[in-house]
N, C-alpha and C positions, 0 to 999 in steps of 0.2 A: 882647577875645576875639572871634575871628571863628565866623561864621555857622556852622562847620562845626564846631568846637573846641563851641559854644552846644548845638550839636544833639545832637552826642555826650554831651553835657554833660545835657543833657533825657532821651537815652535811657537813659543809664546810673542816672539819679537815681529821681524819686519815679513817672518813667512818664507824667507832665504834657504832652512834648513827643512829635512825630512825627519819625522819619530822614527826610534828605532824600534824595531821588532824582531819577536824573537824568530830565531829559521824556521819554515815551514807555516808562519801563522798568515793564513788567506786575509784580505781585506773584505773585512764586512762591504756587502751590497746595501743599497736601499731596498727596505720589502716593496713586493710589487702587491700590488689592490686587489683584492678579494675582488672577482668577476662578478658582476649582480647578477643573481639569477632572477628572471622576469618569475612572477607569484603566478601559481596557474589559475587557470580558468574560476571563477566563480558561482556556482549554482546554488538557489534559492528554493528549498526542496519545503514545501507548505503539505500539513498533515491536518484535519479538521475534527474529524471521526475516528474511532476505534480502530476499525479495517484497516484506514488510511494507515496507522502507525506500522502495523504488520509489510502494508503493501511497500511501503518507504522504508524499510531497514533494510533491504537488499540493493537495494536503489544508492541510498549514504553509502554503505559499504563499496561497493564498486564504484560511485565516482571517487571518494577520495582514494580508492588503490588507485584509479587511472589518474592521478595527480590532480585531480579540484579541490578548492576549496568550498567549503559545502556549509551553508546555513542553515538550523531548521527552525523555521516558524509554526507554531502550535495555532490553530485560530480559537482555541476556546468553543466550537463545537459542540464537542462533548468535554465538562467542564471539569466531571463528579471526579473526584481523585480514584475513589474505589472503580471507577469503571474505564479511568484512560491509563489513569497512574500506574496501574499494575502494570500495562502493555511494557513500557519502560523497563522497570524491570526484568519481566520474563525473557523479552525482547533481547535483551543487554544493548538497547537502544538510550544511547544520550539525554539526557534535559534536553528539553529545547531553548533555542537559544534567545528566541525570542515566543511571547505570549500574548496574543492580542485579548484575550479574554471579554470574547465577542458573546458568548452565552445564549441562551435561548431565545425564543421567538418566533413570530411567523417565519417563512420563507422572506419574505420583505427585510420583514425587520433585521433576521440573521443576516442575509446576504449584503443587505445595507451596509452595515455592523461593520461584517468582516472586510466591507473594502474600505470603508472609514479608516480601519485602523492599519490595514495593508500597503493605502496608498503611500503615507510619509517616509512610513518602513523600508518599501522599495526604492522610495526617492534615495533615502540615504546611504543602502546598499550597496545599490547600481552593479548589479550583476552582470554576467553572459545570460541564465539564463534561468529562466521559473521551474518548478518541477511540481504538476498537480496532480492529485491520483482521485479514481473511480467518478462518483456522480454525486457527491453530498453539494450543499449549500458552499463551501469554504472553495473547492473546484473553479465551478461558473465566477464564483467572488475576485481572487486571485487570477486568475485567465484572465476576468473581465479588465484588472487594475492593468496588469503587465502589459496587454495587447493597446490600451490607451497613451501608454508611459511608451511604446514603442521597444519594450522589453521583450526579448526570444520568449515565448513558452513552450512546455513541452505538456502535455496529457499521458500520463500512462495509465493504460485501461481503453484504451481510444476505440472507438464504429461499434461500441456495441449498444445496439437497438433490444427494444421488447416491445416496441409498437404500438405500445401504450402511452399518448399525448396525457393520461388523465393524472401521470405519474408524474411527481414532481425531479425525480431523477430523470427520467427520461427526457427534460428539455435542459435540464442540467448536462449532460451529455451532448447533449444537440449542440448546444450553443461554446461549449467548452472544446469539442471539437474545429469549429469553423473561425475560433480565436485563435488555437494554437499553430505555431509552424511544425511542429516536431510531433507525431501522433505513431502512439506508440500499440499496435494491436495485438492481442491475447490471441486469436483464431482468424481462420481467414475466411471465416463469415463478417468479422467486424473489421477486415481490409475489403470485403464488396462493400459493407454499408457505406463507407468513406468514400471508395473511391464514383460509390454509385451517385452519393452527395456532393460531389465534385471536387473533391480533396487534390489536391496535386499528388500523384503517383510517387514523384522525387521525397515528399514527408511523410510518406506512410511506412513504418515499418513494424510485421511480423514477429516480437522477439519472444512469445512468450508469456509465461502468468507469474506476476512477479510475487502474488501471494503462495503462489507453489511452489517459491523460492524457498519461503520462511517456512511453509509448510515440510518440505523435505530438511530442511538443515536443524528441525526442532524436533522432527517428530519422535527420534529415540527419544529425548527427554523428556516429552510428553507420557511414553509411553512405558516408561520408569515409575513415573509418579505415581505414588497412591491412590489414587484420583476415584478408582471403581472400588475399593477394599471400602474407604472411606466413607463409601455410599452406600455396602451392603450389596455391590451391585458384580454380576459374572458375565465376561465377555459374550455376546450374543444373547444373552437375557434378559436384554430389555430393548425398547426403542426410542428414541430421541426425539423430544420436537421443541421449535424455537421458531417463537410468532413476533413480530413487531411492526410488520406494516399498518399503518391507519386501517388500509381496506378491512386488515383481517382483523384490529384490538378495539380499534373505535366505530366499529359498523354493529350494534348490538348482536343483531340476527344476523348477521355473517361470525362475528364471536360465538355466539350459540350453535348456528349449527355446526362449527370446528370443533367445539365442544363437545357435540352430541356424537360426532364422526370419535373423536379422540376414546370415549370412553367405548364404543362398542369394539374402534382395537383392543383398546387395552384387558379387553374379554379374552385377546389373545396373545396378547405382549406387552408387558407391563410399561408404562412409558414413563419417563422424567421430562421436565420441564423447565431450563434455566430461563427464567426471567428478568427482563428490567424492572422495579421497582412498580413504572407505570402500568406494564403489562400486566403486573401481579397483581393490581390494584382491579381492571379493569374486570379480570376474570373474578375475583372478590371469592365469593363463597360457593360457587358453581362448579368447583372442580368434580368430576365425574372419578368416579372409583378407581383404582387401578391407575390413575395418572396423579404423579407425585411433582409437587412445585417445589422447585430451586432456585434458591435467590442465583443476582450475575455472577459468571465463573469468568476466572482466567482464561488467557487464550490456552496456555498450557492443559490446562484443564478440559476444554472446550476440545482439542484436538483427540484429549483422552476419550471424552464421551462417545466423539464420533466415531473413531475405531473402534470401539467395545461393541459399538451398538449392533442389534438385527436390521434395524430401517432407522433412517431418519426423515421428520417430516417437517419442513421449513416454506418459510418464508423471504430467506436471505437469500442472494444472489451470492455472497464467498462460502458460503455452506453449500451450497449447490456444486462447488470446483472443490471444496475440501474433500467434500464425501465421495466422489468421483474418485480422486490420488488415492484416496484411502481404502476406494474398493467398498464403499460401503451401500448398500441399495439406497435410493432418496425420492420419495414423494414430496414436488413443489407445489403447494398449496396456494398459488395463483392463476390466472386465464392465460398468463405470456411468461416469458423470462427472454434477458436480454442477452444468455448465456446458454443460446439452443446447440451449441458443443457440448455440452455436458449431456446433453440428452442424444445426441446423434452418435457421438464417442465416449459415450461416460456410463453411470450408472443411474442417472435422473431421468424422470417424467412429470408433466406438470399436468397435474390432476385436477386444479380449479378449486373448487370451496363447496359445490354441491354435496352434500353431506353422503348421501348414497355412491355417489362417485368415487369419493376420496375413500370410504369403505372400504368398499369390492376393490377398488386399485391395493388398497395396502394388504390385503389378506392374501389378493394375489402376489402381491411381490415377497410375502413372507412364505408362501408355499413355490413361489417359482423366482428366487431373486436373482436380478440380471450378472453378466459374467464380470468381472471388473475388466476394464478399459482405461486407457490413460493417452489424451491426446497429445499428438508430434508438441515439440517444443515444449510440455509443459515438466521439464527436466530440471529447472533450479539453476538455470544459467540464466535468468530474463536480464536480470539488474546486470550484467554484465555486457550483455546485448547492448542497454539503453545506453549505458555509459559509453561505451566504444562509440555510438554511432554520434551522442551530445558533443563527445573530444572532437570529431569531424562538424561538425554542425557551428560550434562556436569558433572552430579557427578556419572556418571561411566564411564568416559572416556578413560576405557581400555577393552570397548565394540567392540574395532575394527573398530571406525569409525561410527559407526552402534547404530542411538539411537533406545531408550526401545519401546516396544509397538508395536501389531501387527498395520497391514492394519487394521484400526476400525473409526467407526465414535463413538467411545466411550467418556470417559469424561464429 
């Protein structure tokens, strides 16, 4: 029997004998166990509206760099593919991952709507923490669910007032603030309004405009596009306006006299008009000379217009911050805005809807237009702000509700 036939022979028997191996060959180990690494944080980032989509892609992007796992819930708000779908797109913002396809309606009904279908959504989740942005119906809906379920919120967009009760954003805001623990402020006039409203000092933070985010990280590409050739149209040769509030499309005679204001500019600078479908419907066959209607544009687009433009004259509160970055002069065609940074450090005035007012305001800012200004923090770091401060926030979450970090424009 040879040595080897022996040794098999040893191994296979009572256990007596050693295998032989060849010099130098190490004895295999047992592998040791892959370390579990704990799944980070989870955040439930809810988008409802148009804006919403802009203001939330800077947001997603830096929690998952800071290590979150990140959801995003669509509430069906704005439903129309042509007017949210593209955001996605341009954006290079995700499908969402979820779609509650809450749809139109009163305030009632939406709001209803979107927490019907939030509530079960969240039960199954079960996050660290919500992420709601600005003042639509999806906001207050979501905050309202989360804060019931005993779920962290957070508001980004947080203390800004216009002091207008008769505005249905406006108690959107109200109340989506004094839900949330984590309130996140553009200016530090809407860190007085919180903390004048009794906000805890410890969840208020400073970080910035997270639409100024997407605003500066897009605007070469904006500004690439065809967008003016396409239109016939040359930088500073024309003026912008973009109406969609109820006060101003569905008040007839506040319609007409914007109207009648629009077309005596347009004696002086030819204006364009992108509109929603309904807008365009409202104003019907009334257009005044010299003012051209545009069906909805891209945000991409939308950014083009406003840099090309001489003035812009709106009704939106993130027009009001775009045109400011962009240096653009801006007539607000409301009594209040919730965004008086834009007018104390910006290029904005809000000129009201008096037809002779809004006039004489626009002829003068086209013969004397204001210098451009650009307020502290609105630098395109926000979403990176929020993130840093949610990673503190959800790993002490026996702070009382109350994330880390004074009132600061720190970070």
């Amino acid at each position: 029997m040879t040595e080897g036939s022996a040794g098999s022979a040893g191994s296979a028997g009572s256990g007596g004998g050693r295998v032989a191996r060849p010099p130098g060959q190490r004895i295999p180990r047992p592998a040791r166990p892959m370390p579990q690494v704990a799944p980070g944080p989870h955040a439930v980032v809810v988008a409802g509206a148009r804006p919403n989509f802009v203001k939330a892609k800077p947001v997603l992007d830096a929690l998952a760099a800071g290590g979150f796992r990140t959801t995003l819930v669509h509430t069906g708000q704005h439903y129309d593919e042509a007017m949210s779908g593209v955001f996605f797109a341009e954006l290079d913002l995700r499908r969402p991952d979820h779609h509650l396809a809450a749809g139109s309606g009163s305030h009632a009904v939406q709001t209803a709507a979107v927490m019907t279908a939030f509530e079960p959504l969240l039960e199954r989740l079960a996050p660290d923490v919500v992420v709601v942005f600005g003042d639509v119906n999806s906001t207050l809906a979501c905050a309202l669910v989360a804060a019931k379920a005993g779920v962290r919120a957070a508001h980004v967009e947080a203390g800004l007032r216009s002091g207008d009760r008769s505005m249905p954003e406006e108690i959107n805001r109200i109340v989506a603030d004094h839900l949330c623990a984590d309130l996140f402020a553009t200016s530090p006039d809407a860190v007085e309004n919180l903390l004048r409203e009794g906000a805890a000092p410890r969840s208020v933070h400073l970080v910035g405009n997270v639409m100024v985010d997407t605003l500066l990280a897009r605007r070469d590409e904006a500004l690439a596009r065809p967008t003016l050739a396409e239109l016939g149209l040359r930088p500073g040769g024309y003026g912008l306006v973009t109406l969609h509030r109820p006060a101003n499309v569905d008040d007839a005679a506040a319609l007409d006299g914007l109207l009648g204001a629009l077309g005596e500019i347009a004696t002086r600078c030819p204006l364009v008009f992108p509109a929603h479908p309904r807008t365009a419907a409202r104003v019907g066959g009334r257009l005044p000379a010299g003012v051209r209607l545009l069906g909805p544009v891209g945000y991409l687009d939308s950014v083009a217009l406003q840099a090309g433009a001489r003035i812009v004259l709106t009704d939106s509160g993130g027009i009001q911050e775009e045109s400011t970055v962009l240096g653009v002069p801006c007539l607000t065609l409301r009594e209040s805005t919730e965004r008086p940074l834009t007018v104390t450090e910006g290029t904005n005035r809000v000129v009201g809807r008096d037809r002779r007012v809004v006039v004489t305001a626009a002829l003068d800012t086209l013969e004397h237009p204001p210098p451009p200004r650009r307020p502290a923090l609105w630098d395109g770091q926000a979403g990176r702000r929020i993130a840093q401060v949610l990673a503190q926030a959800v790993a002490h979450p026996s702070a009382g509700g109350v994330s880390a970090g004074p009132v600061a424009a720190a970070r």
